[in-house]
C-alpha positions as CSV (number, residue, x, y, z in Angstrom):
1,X,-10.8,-3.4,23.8
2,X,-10.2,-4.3,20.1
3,X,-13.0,-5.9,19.6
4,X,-15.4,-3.3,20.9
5,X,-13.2,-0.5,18.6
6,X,-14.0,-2.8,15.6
7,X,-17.4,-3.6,16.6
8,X,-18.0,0.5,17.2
9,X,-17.2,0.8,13.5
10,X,-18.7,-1.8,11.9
11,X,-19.9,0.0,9.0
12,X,-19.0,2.0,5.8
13,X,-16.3,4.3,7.6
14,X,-14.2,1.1,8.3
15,X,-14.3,1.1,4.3
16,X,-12.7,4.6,4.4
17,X,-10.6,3.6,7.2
18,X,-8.8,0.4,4.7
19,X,-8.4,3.3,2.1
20,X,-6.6,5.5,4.1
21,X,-4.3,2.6,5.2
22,X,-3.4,0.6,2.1
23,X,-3.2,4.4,1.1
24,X,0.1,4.5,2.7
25,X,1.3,1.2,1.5
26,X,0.3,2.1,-1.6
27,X,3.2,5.2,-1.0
28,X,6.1,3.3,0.6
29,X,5.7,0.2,-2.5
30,X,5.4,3.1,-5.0
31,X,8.4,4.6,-3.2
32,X,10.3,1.5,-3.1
33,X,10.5,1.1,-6.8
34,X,10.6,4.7,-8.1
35,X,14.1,5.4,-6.4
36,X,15.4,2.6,-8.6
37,X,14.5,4.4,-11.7
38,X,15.6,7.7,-10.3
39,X,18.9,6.2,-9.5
40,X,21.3,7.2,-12.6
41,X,20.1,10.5,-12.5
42,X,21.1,10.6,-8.7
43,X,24.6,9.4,-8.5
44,X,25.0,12.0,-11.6
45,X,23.4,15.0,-9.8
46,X,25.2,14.4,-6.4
47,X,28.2,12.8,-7.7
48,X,27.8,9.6,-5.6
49,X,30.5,6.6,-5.6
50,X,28.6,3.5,-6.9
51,X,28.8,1.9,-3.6
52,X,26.6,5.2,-2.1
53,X,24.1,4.7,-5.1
54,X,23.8,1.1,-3.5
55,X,23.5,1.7,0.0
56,X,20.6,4.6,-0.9
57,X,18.6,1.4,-1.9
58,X,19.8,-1.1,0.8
59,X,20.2,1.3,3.8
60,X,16.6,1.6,3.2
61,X,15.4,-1.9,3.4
62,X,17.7,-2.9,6.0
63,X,16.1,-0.4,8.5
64,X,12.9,-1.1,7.7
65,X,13.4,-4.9,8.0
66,X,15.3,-4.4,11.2
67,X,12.6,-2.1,12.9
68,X,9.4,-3.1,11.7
69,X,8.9,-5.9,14.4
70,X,9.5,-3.1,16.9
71,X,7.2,-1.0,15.0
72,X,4.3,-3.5,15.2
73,X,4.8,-3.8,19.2
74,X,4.5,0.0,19.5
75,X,1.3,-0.5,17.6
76,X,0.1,-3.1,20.3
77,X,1.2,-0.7,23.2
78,X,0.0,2.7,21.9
79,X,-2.8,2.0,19.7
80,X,-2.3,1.5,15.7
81,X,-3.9,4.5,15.1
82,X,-1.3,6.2,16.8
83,X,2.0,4.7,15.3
84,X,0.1,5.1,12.1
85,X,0.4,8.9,12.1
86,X,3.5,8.9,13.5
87,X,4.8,7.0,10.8
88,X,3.1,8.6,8.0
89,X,4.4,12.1,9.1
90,X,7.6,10.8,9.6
91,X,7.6,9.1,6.5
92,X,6.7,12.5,4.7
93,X,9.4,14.6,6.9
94,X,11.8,12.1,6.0
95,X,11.2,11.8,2.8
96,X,11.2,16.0,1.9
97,X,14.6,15.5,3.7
98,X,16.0,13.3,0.7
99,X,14.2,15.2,-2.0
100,X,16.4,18.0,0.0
101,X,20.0,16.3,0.2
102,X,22.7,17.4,-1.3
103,X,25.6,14.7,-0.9
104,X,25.7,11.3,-1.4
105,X,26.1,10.8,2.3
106,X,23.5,13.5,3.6
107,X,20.9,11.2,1.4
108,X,21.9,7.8,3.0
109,X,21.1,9.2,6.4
110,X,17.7,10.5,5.3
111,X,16.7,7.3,3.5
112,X,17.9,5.7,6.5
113,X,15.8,7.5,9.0
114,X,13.1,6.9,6.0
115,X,13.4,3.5,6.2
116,X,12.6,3.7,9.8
117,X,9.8,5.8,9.8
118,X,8.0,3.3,7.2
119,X,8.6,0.5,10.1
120,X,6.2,2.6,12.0
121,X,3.8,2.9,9.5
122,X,3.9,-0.5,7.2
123,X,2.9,-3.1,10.3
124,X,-0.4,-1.0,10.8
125,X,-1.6,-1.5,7.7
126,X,-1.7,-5.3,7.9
127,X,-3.1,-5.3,12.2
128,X,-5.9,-2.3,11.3
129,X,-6.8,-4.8,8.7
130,X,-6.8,-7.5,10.9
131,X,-8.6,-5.9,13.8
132,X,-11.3,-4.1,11.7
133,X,-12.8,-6.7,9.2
134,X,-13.0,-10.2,11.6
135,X,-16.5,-11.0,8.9
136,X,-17.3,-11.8,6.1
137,X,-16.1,-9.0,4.9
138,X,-12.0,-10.0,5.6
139,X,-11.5,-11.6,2.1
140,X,-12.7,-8.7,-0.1
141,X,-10.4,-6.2,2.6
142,X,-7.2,-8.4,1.6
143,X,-8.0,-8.8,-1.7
144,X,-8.2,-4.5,-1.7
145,X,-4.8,-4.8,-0.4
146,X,-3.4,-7.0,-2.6
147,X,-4.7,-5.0,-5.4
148,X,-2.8,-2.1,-4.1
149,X,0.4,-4.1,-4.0
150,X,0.5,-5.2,-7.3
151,X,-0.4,-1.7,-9.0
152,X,2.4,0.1,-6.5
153,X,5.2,-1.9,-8.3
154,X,3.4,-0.9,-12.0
155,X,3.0,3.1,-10.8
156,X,6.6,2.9,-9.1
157,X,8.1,2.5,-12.5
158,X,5.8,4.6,-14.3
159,X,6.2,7.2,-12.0
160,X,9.3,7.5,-11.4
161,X,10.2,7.3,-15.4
162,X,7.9,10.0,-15.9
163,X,9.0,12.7,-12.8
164,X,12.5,12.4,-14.0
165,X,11.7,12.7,-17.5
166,X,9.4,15.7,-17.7
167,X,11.6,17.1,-14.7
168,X,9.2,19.0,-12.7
169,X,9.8,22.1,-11.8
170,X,13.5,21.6,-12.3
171,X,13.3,19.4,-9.3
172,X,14.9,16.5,-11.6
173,X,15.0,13.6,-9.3
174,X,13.8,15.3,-6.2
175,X,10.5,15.1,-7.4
176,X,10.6,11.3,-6.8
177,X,11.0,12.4,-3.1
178,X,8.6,15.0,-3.1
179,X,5.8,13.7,-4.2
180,X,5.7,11.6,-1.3
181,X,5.3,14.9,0.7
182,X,1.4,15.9,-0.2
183,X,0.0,12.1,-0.7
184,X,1.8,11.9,3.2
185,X,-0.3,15.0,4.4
186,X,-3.8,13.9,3.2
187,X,-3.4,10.6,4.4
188,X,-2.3,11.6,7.6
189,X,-5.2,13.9,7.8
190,X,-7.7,11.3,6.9
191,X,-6.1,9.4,9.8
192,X,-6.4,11.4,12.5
193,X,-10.2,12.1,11.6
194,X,-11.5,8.4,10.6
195,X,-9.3,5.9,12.4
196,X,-10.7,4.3,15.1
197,X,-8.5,5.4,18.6
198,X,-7.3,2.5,20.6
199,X,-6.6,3.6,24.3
200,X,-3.1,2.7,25.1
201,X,-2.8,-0.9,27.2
202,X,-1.7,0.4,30.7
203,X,1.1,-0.8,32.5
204,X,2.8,-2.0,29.2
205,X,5.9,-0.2,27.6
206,X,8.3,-1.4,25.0
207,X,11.3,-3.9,25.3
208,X,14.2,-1.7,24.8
209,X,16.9,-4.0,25.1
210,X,15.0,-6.9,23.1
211,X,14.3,-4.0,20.0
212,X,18.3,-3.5,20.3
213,X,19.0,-7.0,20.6
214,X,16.9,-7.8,17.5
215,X,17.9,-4.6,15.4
216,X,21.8,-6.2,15.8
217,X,20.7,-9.8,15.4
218,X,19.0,-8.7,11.4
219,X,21.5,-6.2,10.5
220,X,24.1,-9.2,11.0
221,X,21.9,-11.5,9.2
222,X,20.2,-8.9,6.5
223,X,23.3,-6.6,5.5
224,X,25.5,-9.5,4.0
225,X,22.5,-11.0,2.0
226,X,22.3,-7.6,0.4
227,X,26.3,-6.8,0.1
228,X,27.3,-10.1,-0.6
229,X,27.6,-9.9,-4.3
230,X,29.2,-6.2,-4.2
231,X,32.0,-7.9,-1.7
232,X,32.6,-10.8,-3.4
233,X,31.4,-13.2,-0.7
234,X,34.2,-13.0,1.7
235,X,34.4,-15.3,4.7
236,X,34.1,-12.5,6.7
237,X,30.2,-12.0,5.9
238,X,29.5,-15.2,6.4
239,X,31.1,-15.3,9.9
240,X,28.8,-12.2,10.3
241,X,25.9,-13.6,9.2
242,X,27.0,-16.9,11.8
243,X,26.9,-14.1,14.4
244,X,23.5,-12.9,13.4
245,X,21.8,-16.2,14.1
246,X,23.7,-16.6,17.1
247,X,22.2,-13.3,18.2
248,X,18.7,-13.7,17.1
249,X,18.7,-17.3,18.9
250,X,20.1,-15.2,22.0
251,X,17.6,-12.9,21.2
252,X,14.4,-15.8,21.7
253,X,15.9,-16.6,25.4
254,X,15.9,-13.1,26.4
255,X,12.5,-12.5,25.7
256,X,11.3,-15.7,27.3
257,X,13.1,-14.4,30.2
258,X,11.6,-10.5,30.0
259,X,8.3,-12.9,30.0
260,X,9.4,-14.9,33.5
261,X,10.4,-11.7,34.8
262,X,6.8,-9.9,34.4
263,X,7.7,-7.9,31.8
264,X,6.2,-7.5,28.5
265,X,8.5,-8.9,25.8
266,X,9.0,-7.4,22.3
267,X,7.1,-10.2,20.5
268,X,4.3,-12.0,21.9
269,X,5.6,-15.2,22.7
270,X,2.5,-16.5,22.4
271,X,2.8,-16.4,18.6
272,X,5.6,-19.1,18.8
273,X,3.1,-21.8,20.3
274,X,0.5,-20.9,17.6
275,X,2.0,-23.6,15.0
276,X,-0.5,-22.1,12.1
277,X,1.3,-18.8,12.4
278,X,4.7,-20.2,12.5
279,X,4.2,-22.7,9.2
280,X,2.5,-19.6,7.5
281,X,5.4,-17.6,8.4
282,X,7.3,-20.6,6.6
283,X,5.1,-20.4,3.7
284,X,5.2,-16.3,3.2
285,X,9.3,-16.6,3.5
286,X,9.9,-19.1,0.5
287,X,7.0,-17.5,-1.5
288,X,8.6,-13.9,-1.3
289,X,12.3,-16.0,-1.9
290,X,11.1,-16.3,-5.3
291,X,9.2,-12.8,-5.3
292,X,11.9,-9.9,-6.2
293,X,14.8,-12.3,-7.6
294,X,12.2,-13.2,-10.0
295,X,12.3,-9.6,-11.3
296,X,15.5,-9.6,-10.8
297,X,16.6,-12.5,-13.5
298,X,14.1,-11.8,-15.7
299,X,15.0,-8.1,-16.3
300,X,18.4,-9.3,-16.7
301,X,17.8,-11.8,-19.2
302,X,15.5,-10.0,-21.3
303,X,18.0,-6.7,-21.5
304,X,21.3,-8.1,-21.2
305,X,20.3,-12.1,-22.6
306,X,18.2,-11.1,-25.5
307,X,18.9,-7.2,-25.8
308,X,15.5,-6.2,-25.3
309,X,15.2,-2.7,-25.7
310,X,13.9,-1.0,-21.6
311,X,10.6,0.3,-22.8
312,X,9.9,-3.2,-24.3
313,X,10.8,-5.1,-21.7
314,X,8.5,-3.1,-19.6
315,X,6.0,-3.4,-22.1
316,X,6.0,-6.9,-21.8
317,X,6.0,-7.2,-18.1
318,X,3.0,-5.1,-18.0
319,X,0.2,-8.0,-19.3
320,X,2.3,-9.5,-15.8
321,X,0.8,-6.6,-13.7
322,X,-2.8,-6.5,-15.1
323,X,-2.9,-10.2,-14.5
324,X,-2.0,-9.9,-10.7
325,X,-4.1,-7.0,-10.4
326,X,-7.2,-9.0,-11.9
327,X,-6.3,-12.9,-9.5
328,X,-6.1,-10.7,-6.9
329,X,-9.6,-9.0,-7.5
330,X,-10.8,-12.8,-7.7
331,X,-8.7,-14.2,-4.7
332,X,-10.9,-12.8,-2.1
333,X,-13.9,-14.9,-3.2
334,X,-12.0,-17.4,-3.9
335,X,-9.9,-17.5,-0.2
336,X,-13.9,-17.1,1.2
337,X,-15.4,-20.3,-0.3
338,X,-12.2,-22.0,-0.9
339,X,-10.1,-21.0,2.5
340,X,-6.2,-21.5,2.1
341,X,-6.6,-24.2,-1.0
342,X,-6.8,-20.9,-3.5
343,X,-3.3,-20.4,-2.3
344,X,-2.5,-23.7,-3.6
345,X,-3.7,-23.2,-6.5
346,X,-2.5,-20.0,-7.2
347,X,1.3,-21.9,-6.3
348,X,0.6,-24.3,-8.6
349,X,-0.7,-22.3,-11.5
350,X,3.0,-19.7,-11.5
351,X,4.7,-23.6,-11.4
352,X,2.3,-23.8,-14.9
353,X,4.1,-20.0,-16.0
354,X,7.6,-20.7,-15.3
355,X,7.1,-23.9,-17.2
356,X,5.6,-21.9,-20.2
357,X,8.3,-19.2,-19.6
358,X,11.2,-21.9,-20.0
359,X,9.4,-22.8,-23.2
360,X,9.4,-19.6,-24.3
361,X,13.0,-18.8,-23.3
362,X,14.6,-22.1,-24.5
363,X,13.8,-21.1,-28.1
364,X,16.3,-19.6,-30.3
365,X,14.9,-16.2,-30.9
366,X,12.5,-16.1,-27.3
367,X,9.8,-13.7,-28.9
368,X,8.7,-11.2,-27.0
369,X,4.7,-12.2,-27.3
370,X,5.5,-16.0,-26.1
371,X,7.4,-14.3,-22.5
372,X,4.2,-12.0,-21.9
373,X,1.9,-14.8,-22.5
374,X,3.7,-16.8,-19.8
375,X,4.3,-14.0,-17.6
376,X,0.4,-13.7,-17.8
377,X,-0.2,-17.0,-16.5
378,X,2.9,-16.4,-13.7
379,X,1.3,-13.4,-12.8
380,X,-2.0,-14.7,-12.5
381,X,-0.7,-17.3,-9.9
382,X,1.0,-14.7,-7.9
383,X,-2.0,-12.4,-7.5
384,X,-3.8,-15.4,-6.5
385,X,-1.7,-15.9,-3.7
386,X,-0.2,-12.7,-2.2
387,X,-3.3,-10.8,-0.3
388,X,-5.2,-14.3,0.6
389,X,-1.3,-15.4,2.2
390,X,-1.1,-12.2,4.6
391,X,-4.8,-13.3,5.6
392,X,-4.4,-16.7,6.0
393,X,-1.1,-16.5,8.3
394,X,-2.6,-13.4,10.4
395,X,-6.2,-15.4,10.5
396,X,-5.7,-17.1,14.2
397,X,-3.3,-14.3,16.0
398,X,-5.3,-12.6,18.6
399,X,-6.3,-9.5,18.3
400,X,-3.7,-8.1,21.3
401,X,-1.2,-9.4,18.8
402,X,-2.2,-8.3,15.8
403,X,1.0,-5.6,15.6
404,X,3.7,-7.6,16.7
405,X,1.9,-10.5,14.3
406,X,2.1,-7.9,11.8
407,X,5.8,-6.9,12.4
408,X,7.3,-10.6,12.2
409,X,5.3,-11.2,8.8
410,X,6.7,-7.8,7.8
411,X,10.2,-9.0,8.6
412,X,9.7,-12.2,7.1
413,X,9.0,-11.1,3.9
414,X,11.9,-8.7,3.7
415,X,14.3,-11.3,4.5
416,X,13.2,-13.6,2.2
417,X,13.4,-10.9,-0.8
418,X,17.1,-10.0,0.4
419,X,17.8,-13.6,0.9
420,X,16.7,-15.1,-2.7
421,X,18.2,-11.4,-4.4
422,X,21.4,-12.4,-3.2
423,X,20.9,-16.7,-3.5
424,X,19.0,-16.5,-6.9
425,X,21.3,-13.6,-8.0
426,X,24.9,-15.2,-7.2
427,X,23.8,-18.4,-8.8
428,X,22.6,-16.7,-12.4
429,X,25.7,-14.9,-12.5
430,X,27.9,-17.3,-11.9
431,X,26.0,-19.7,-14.8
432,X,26.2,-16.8,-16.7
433,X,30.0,-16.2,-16.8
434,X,30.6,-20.0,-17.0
435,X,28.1,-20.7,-19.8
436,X,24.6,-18.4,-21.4
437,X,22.5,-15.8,-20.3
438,X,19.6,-18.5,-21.3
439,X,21.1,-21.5,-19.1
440,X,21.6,-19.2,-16.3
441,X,17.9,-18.1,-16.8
442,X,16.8,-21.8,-17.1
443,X,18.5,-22.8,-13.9
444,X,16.8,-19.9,-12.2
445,X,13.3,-20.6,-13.0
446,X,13.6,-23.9,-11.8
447,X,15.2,-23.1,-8.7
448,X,12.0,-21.0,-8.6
449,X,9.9,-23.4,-9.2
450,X,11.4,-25.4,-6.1
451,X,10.7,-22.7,-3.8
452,X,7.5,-22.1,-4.9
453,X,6.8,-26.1,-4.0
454,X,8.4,-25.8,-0.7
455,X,5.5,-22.9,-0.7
456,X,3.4,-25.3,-0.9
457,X,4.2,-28.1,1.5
458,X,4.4,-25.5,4.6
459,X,0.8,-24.2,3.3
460,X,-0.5,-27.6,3.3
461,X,1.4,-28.2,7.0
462,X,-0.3,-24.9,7.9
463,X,-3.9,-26.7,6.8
464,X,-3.2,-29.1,9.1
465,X,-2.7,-27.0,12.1
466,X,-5.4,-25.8,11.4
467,X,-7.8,-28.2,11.1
């Protein structure tokens, strides 16, 4: 059935169809950076304890991480087209409900259900492009979509700087919310007209105990990776995050079972015999280790290491931005001629700006011109990598698949940014109380450089399954 839905709109509309979806991921990455800018004014305006102003950001990504595999398997059982509404016009309810809030409390429950609703809507993104453009065609479509990553993190800040600052219609902060709340109604409109409709797979329904199962198993694993450094690091978390293995492994049995039984399990198990998909997997989790802890550090070390003024330091990541924006322009001819050795490359060539970038930051004085130039380079590399990588581990899941495929990269990724925030973080701070701002920064990009190489030997073990 897939297959004749893509084949039935194999021509310009499926064009219009990739711009309404990496519409709405262009809204949720947007949305995921412009709360961070928007949260001083926040815990002012609601007078919210410091440890609401943090769960705002981590309630957030811990129910999107936690529900977006379900997410993609309601995709595979209803039709993408479906969830994809649903989500986008929950994520725009959800979202004039924080814009709304007036406690600290009142706006942890809307980002959580917001979180939620963008679990529904993210993993369709990824599976309609998966489904839709099988040709020649699928490069240039992931390329698109990695453009619109790397621009949402650019407009996120820019954005949500400027709705604060020119406080429009003395919405103040709101604004950051609301704004979500037109974009969400025209895409969701040029959903429902354009969007191919998948009919929904009879006899199937979703594994309710196995989404419950799951959602405990990554909030024990996911919530400590993102508290840690607020608690200290207790035993305690660790023993819960013990506890969230336990439960995921538990989790892998019980679905196997479901599967025995002649049910239809949460995941597909047949994604965990497709070695390719497992080894990309591998690949996309220790890239995106290295991805937002990257940020992370180098914010830190450029305001707090060489007080760099905040509009400066933005200036200088911006040359970053235009750099991804432009490799990932090139990566889809590249990925079409060159297959999964542009990734590679693009691995390779950030190892070449971290290099520069320890150059740069081991001087004395660290100018600001010798960081953008290798930030440029690093950025390059990235862009290279990040829309070919979602192609390449999607590129031998069958189409049936394609949502839950979509949900476990989704969840993948997520864990890996709160996993190297948290690793990457503890360990700067810790070199930085015991000795500099720049050795902590050193030893950062070179445990970054590690990752990236352990990148790199699961993409090349991914080859080979391949071939």
């Amino acid at each position: 059935m897939h297959q004749i839905v893509a084949r039935e709109i194999d021509t310009s509309r499926r064009w219009w169809v990739l711009a309404t979806v990496v519409a709405a991921q262009f809204m949720f990455g947007v949305d995921a950076f412009v709360v961070n800018v928007a949260i001083p004014t926040i815990a002012v305006d609601l007078h919210a304890t410091p440890a609401q102003i943090e769960s705002v950001i981590a309630i957030y990504l811990i129910a999107y991480a936690t529900l977006v595999v379900t997410g993609g398997r309601l995709g595979d059982i209803h039709g993408t087209r479906n969830v994809f509404l649903a989500g986008v016009l929950g994520f725009t309810l959800t979202s004039l409900w924080c814009g709304l809030a007036q406690s600290g409390p009142e706006l942890i429950f809307a980002r959580l259900a917001q979180g939620a609703t963008a679990a529904l809507m993210v993993p369709q993104v990824l599976a309609t492009l998966h489904l839709l453009f099988a040709d020649e065609s699928r490069s240039r479509a992931f390329a698109i979509y990695g453009i619109v990553l790397g621009l949402a993190g650019a407009a996120g800040f820019l954005l949500g700087g400027l709705l604060v600052t020119i406080d429009l219609a003395d919405t103040g902060w709101r604004s950051v919310f609301f704004v979500n709340v037109p974009f969400g109604l025209m895409i969701a409109a040029a959903a429902l007209k354009i969007m191919p409709s998948v009919p929904r797979r009879a006899g199937t329904r979703l594994d309710i105990v196995g989404s419950l199962v799951l959602f405990a198993g990554l909030l024990c694993l996911i919530g400590p990776l993102l508290f840690g450094h607020d608690l200290g690091w207790t035993p305690w978390l660790w023993a819960v995050m013990g506890i969230g293995v336990a439960i995921l492994a538990a989790f892998l049995r019980l679905e196997r079972a479901i599967a025995d039984g002649g049910g239809m399990p949460l995941i597909d198990l047949s994604l965990l015999s497709d070695a390719a998909f497992l080894r990309g997997l591998g690949a996309a989790f220790f890239f995106f280790v290295a991805n937002l802890s990257f940020y992370l550090v180098l914010t830190l070390f450029m305001q707090k290491g060489l007080h760099i003024a905040p509009l400066t330091a933005g200036m200088v990541l911006l040359p970053l931005a235009f750099a991804f924006v432009l490799a990932s322009r090139h990566s889809g001819a590249r990925a079409r001629h060159r297959g999964t050795k542009v990734l590679i490359e693009g691995c390779v060539l950030q190892t070449v700006g971290l290099a520069a970038l320890a150059l740069a930051a081991a001087s004395i004085d660290a100018p600001s011109l010798s960081l953008a130039l290798a930030l440029i380079v690093f950025g390059y590399g990235q862009g290279l990598v990040m829309a070919p990588l979602s192609s390449a581990v999607l590129s031998t899941v069958k189409p049936a698949a394609a949502g839950s495929a979509s949900g476990m990269y989704g969840t993948t990724i997520q864990i890996g940014n709160a996993a190297g925030v948290a690793a990457i973080g503890a360990v700067y701070f810790a070199v930085e109380s015991a000795h500099s701002s720049r050795a902590a920064f050193l030893i950062s990009l070179a445990l970054f450089a590690t990752l990236i190489m352990i990148c790199v030997a699961f993409l090349t073990w991914m080859r080979r399954a391949h071939a």
